[in-house]
N, C-alpha and C positions, 0 to 999 in steps of 0.2 A: 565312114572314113577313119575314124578313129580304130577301130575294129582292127581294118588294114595297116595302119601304122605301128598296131598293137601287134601284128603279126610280124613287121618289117624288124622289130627290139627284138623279140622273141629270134626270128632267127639269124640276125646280128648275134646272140648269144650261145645258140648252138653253133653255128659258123664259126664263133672264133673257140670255142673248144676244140671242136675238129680239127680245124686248121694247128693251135697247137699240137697237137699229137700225131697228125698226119706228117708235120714238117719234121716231127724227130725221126720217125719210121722212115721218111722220104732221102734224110740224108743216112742212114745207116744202110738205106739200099743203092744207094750212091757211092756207097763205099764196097762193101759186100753183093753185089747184086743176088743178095737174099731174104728174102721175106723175114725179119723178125717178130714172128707171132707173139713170143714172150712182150714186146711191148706195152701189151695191155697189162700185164701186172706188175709192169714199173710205175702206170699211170694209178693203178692199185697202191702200190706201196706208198707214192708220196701222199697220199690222201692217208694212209691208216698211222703213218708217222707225225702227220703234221696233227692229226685225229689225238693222238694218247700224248704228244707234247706239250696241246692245247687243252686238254679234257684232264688228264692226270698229274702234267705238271702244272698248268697253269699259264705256259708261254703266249704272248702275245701273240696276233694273228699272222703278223709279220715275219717274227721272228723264226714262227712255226715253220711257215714258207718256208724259207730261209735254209734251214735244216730239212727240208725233206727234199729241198731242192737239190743239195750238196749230199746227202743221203744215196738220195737213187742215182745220182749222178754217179758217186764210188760205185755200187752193186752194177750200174749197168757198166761201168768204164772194166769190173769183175766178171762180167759175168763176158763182156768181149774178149779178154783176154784168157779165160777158161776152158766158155765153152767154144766159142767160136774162133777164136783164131789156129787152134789146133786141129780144126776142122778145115781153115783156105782152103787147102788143097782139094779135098773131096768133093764129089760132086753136091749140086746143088740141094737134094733130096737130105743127103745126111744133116748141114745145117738148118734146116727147114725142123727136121724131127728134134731136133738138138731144139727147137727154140719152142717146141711146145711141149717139150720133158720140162724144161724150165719156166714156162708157164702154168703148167698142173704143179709143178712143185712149189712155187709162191704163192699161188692159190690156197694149196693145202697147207702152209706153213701159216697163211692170214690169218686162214679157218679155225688151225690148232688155236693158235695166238688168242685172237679177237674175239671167235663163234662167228657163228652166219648169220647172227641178228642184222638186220637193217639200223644204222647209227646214224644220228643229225649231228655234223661239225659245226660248232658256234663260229659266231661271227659279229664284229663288232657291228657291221655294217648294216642292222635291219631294218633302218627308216626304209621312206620312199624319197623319190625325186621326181621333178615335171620336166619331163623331155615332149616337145611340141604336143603341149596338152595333153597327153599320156602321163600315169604315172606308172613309175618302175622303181622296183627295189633296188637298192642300193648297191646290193653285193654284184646284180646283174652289170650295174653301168661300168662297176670296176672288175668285172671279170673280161667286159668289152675293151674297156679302156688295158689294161693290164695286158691283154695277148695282142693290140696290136702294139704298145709298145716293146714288146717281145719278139715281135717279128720284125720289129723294124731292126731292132738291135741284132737278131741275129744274120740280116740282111747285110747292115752295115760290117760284121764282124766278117762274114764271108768274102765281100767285095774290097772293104778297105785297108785289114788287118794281114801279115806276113801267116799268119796262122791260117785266118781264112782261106788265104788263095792256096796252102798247102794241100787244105781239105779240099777244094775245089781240086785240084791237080791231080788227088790221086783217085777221085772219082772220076776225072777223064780218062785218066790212062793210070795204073797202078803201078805197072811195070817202069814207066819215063817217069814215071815220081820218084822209084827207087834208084833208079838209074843218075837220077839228080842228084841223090843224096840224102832227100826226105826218110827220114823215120819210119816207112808205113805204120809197124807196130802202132809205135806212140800215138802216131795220126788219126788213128782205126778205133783207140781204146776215148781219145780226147772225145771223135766223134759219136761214139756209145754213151760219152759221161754227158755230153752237152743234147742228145735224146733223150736221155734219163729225166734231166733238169728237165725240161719242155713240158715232159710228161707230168712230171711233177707237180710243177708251177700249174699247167691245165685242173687237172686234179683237183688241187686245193682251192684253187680261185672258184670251181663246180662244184663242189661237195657241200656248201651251205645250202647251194640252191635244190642240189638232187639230195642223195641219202650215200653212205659208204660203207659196202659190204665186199667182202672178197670176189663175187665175181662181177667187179661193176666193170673192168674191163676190158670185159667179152666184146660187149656188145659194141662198145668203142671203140677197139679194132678192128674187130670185124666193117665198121663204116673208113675205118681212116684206110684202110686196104683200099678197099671201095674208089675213096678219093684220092688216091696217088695212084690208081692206075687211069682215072677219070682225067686226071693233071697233066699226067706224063711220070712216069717211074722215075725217079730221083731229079727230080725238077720241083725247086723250093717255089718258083710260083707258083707252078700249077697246083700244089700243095695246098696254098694259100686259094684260088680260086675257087679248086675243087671242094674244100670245106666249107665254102662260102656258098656255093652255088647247091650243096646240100644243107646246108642250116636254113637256107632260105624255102629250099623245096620242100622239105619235113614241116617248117612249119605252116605255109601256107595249105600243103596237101591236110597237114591234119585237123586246119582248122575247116577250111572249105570243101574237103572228100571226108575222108575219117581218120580219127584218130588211131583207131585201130591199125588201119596200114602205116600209120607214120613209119614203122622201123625197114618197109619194105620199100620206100621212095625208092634210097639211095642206090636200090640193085636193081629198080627200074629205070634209074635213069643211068646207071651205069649200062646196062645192055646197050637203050638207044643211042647215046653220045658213043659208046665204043661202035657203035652199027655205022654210025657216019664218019666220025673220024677215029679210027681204029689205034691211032696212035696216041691217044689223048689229046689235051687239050692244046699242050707244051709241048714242046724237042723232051723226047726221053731225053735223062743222063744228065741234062744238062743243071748243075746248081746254082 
């Protein structure tokens, strides 16, 4: 029993990283209905930022956040207005390539920077704590704690806020948003910079537990892809389930099948769930 509860934290903890970085990805495709592959190396950056803030300046663990939050936030809210809004127009393919030129290029700019050594980000938080007679590390129970209040917050900003429902509006329909009078532009770039932060904040709240090297966010996009088509393509719940419903599977598969297949769960059960309901989990589109 224990064993099992010990799997249940475990992927509570993957779950809610996914979940954060699927939900940035999830509204940018909500917006653009285009994959941005570069995402992984925004969730990159806020980690090697809040990394050399913390390691070289010395910043609090907080603070570091903080700043790598509002960091990637500008580069991604830059890199919408650069590379991809000059791109709307074209078909889908061009920003697609567009977002993984910008991917190999952050990668390669980390690598210049940092090297490709594997790096531990400190953290204040290395006791344990007893959750139902389980112990777990500390940094773990505020990385849980931490992304869902991040989703709840970005839930409540969507549904309750004049801004929100802007971003909602022009993810229904782009054209009747503009037509309204809504910004796209501005809209397009907020919701790049509010991806970025997601990414970021994931990152860093993960990075004590794992390790931070330049290509740490291959693999993690590669699974939030995964999960937002598993959800429904620009639908913030299914975002959220979808993450959830792979942190749980990874861990349980790796502890009681093998560890070895953990990385391959998430595109086995992506085949079966899309074999039954093809559409995901959720109404695409909807935020």
């Amino acid at each position: 029993m224990d064993m099992f509860l010990q799997q249940i934290l475990n992927g509570l903890t993957l779950g809610s990283v996914y979940c954060l970085v699927a939900l940035g990805l999830t509204l940018v495709y909500g917006i653009l209905q285009v994959p941005n592959f570069a995402h992984g190396a925004f969730y990159m950056a806020g980690a090697f930022v809040a990394f050399q803030l913390m390691s070289a300046l010395g910043w609090n663990y907080w603070l570091a956040m903080t700043a790598a939050a509002a960091s990637v936030a500008a580069l991604a809210a830059l890199a919408g207005r650069w590379v991809f809004h000059p791109l709307r127009k074209s078909s889908g393919l061009h920003p697609m390539i567009a977002a993984i030129g910008l991917l190999l290029f952050l990668e390669a700019s980390a690598q210049a920077i940092w090297g490709a050594d594997f790096r531990r980000m400190p953290t204040p938080y290395t006791g344990m704590v007893e959750v139902a007679g389980i112990g777990i590390g500390q940094q773990r129970v505020l990385l849980v704690a931490g992304a869902f209040v991040l989703m709840a917050a970005l839930q409540l900003f969507l549904k309750r806020t004049v801004v929100g429902a802007t971003i909602v509006a022009l993810a229904q329909d782009r054209e009747g948003a503009a037509l309204m009078g809504i910004d796209t532009h501005r809209v397009a770039m907020l919701t790049f910079a509010i991806s970025g932060a997601l990414a970021a904040a994931a990152a860093v709240l993960y990075a004590p537990i794992n390790l931070v090297y330049p290509a740490m966010g291959s693999l993690v996009i590669t699974k939030a892809f995964a999960i937002i088509v598993i959800g429904g393509m620009g639908s913030v719940p299914g975002a959220i389930a979808g993450g959830l419903i792979i942190g749980f599977a990874e861990s349980f598969g790796a502890f009681y099948v093998s560890s070895d297949a953990k990385d391959l769960i998430a595109f086995v059960l992506l085949v079966v769930i899309l074999s039954v309901r093809p559409q995901g989990l959720f109404t695409r589109g909807v935020l």
